[in-house]
C-alpha positions as CSV (number, residue, x, y, z in Angstrom):
1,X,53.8,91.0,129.6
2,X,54.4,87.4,129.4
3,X,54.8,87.1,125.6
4,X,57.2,90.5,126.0
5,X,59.4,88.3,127.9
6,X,59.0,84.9,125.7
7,X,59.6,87.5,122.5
8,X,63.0,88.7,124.6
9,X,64.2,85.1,125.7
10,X,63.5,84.6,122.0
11,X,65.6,87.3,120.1
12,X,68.3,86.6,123.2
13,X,68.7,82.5,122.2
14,X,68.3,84.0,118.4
15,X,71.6,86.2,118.9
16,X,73.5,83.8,120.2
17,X,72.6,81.2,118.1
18,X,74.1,83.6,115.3
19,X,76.7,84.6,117.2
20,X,78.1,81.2,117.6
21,X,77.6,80.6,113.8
22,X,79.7,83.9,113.3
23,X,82.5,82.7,115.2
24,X,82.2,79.2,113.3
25,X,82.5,80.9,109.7
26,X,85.7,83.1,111.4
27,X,87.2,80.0,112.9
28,X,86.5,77.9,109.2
29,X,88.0,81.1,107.4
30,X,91.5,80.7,109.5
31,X,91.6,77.3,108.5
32,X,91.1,77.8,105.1
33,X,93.1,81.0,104.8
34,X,96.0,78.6,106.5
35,X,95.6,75.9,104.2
36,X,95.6,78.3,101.2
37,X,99.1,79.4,102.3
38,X,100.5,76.5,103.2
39,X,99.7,75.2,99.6
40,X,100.5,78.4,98.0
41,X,104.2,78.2,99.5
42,X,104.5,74.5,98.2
43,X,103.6,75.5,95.0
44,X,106.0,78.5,95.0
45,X,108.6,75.9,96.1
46,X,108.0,73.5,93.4
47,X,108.0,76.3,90.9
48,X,111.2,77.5,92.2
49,X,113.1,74.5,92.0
50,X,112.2,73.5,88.2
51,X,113.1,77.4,87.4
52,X,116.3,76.4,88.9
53,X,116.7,73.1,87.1
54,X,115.5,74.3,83.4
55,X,118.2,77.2,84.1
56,X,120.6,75.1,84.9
57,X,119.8,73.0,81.6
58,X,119.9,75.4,79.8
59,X,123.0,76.5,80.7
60,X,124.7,73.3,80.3
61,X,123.2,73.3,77.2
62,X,124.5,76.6,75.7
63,X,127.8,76.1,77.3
64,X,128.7,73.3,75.0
C-alpha cells in the first residue's frame, strides 16, 4: 500500500511539474508572439514611409 501512495505522490509532483512547464512555454509564447508584432509593425512602418518617399521622387522626377 505504501509504494501505491509513494507511486501517487509521484505522478501528483510529476503533473505539476509539467503543468508549470506548460504555463512557462504559454507565457514565453506571449512574449514572443508580442515581440513578433511589435517588430512586424516597425517594419511595416519603415516600408511605408520609403514607398512614400520613392513615390514622391518619382514624381518630382517625371513632373519635370
Amino acid at each position: 500500500m505504501n509504494d501505491l501512495q509513494e507511486l501517487v505522490t509521484s505522478l501528483g509532483d510529476e503533473l505539476l511539474y509539467h503543468k508549470r512547464e506548460v504555463q512557462m512555454l504559454r507565457t514565453e509564447k506571449d512574449s514572443l508572439e508580442t515581440v513578433l508584432n511589435t517588430k512586424t509593425n516597425d517594419v511595416r512602418k519603415t516600408l511605408t514611409s520609403e514607398l512614400k518617399k520613392v513615390e514622391s521622387e518619382m514624381k518630382r522626377h517625371y513632373s519635370y
